[in-house]
C-alpha positions as CSV (number, residue, x, y, z in Angstrom):
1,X,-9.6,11.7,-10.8
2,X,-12.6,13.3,-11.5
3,X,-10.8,16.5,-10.5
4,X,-8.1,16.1,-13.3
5,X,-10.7,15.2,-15.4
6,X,-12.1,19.1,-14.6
7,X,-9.0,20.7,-14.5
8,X,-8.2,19.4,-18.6
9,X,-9.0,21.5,-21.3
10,X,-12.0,19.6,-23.1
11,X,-10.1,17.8,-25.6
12,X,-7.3,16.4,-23.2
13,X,-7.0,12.6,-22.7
14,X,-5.5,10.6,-20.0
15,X,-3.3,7.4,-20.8
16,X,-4.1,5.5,-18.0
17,X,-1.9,2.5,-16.8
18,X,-3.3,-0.8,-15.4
19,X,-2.8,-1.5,-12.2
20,X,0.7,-3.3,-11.0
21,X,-1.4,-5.4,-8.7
22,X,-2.9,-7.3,-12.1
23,X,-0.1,-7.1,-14.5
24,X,2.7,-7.6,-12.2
25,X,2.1,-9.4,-8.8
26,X,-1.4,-11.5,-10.5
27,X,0.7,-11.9,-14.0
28,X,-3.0,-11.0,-15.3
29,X,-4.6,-14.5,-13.9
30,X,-7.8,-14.1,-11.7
31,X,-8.2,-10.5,-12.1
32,X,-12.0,-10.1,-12.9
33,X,-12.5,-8.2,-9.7
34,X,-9.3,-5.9,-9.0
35,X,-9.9,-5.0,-13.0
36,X,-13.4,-4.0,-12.3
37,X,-12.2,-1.8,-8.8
38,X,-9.5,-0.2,-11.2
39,X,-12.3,0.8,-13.9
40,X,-14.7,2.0,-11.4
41,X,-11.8,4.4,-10.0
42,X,-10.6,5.9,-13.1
43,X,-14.5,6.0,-14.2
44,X,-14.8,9.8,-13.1
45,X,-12.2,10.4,-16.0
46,X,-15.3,10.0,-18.3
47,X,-14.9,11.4,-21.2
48,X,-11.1,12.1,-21.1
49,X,-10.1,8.2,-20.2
50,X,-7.7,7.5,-23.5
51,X,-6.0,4.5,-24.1
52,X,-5.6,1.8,-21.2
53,X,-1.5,1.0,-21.1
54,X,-1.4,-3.1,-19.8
55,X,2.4,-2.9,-19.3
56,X,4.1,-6.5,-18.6
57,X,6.3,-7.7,-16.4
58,X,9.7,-8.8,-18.1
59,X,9.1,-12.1,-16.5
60,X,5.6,-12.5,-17.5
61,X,6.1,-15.0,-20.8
62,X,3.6,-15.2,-23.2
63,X,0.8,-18.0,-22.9
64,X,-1.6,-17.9,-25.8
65,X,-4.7,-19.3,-22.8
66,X,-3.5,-17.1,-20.2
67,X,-3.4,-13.8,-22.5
68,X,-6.8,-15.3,-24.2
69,X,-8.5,-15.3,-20.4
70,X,-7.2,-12.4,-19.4
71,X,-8.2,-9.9,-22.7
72,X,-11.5,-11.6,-22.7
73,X,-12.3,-10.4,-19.2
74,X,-10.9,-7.5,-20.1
75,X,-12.8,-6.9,-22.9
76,X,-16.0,-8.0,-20.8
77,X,-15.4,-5.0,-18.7
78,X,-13.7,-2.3,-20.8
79,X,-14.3,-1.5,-25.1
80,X,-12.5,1.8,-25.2
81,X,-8.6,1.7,-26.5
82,X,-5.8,-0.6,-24.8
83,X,-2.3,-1.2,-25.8
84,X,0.1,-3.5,-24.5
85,X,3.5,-3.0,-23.7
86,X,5.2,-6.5,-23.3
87,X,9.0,-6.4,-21.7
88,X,9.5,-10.1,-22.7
89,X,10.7,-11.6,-26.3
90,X,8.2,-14.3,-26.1
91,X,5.2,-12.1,-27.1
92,X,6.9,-10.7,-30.1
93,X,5.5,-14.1,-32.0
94,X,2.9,-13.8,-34.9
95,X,0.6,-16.0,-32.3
96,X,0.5,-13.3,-29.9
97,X,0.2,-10.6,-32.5
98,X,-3.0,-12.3,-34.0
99,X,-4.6,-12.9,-30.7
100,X,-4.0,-8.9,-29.6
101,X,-5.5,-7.8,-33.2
102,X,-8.4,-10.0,-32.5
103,X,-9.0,-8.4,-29.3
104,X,-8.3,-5.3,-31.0
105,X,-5.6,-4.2,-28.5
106,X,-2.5,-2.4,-29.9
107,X,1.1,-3.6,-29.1
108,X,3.1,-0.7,-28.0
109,X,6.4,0.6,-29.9
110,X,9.0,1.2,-27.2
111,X,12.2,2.4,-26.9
112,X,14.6,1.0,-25.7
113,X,13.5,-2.0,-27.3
114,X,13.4,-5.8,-26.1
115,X,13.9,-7.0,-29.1
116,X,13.9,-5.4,-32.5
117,X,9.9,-6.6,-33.2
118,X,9.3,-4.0,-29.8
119,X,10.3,-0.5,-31.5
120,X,7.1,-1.1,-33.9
121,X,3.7,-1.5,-33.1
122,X,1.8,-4.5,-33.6
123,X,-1.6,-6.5,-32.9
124,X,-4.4,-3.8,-33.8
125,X,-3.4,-1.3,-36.0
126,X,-6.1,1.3,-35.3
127,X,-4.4,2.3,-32.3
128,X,-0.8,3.5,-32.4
129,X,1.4,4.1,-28.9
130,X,4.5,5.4,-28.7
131,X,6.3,5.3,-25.2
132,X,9.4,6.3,-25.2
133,X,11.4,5.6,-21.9
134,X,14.5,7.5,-23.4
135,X,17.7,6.0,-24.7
136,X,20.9,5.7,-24.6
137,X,20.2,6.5,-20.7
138,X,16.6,5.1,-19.7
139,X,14.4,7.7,-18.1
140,X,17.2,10.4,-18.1
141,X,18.0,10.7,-22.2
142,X,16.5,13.2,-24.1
143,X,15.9,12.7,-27.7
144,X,17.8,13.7,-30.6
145,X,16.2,16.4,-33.0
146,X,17.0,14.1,-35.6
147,X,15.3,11.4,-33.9
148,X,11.9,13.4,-33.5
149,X,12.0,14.6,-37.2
150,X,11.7,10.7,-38.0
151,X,9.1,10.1,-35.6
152,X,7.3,13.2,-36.8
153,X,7.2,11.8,-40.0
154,X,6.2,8.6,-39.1
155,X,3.3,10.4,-36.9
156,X,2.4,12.0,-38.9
157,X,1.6,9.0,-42.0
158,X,0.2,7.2,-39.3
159,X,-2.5,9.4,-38.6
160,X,-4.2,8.6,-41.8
161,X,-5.3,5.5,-40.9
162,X,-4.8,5.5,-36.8
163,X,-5.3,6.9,-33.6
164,X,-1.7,7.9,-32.6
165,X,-0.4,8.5,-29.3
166,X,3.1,9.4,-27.9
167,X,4.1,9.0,-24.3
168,X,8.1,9.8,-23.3
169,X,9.0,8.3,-19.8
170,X,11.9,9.9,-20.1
171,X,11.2,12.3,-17.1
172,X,14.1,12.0,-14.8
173,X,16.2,14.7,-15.8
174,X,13.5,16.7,-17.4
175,X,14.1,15.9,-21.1
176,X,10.3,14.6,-21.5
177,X,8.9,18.4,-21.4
178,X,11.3,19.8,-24.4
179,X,10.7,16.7,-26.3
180,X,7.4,16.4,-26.4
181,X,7.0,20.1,-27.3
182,X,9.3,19.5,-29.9
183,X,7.5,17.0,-31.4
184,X,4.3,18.5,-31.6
185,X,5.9,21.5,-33.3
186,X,7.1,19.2,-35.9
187,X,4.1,17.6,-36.2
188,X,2.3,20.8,-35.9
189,X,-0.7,19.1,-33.0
């Protein structure tokens, strides 16, 4: 990693995704040590680590002590920016909302959605992530123009008052690369 880290121009940041082995196969229970092996190999990112992505499961339901034990480990270990992109409805509550804020972890806005609470962000509000998986074909769909003009906009408000990031996983059929350079002509980054 530290080589990316190198190869980047000096302002480049990596979104970096949590291991599967905590969020998927440990369901983020008992995870002190694989989440301190995880931060120890991205560490040579320095500078250029951005926001932490703790994706969930679809399975994983929310548990108000089981997310509590996990983000206070994981707030032991890391400070910098994470945002959480549950796949299950049960995490779209106000209770889980409140406890992300409080541990100042942003709720991603995905498309496709779960559930209509998914497309917008949530928890902390400092942090804004966009991840985009593409729609109506998931990974293969590429973004209407009038569809980036709207999130442009929204970007672009955002700003004011948040960090905002935008990720497409829509990379199957190579749509990602002319969207994303779409949108940063519209939102003229």
């Amino acid at each position: 990693m530290g080589r990316w880290a190198e190869s980047t121009p000096d302002d480049f940041k990596f979104a970096v995704k949590l291991s599967r082995s905590i969020t998927h196969e440990r369901k983020l229970k008992r995870s002190a040590a694989e989440l301190k092996k995880f931060f120890a190999a991205v560490k040579p990112l320095g500078k250029k680590m951005g926001p932490l992505l703790v994706q969930l499961p679809p399975s994983l339901k929310f548990s108000s002590q089981g997310a509590t034990g996990f983000f206070e480990i994981l707030r032991h270990i890391y400070a910098g920016p994470v945002v959480c992109e549950p796949r299950n409805a049960s995490w779209f509550e106000l209770i889980a909302d409140v406890l992300m804020r409080d541990f100042k972890i942003s709720r991603v806005a995905a498309d496709p959605a779960v559930t209509e609470a998914a497309a917008k962000s949530g928890g902390w509000a400092k942090t804004i992530y966009f991840r985009l998986h593409g729609s109506p074909r998931k990974y293969y769909s590429s973004y209407p123009d009038a569809y980036l003009k709207a999130l442009a906009k929204q970007m672009v408000q955002m700003q004011e008052t948040a960090t905002v990031w935008c990720v497409f996983d829509n990379t199957a059929s190579g749509a990602a690369c002319q969207n994303v350079l779409r949108l940063r002509e519209l939102t003229g980054s």
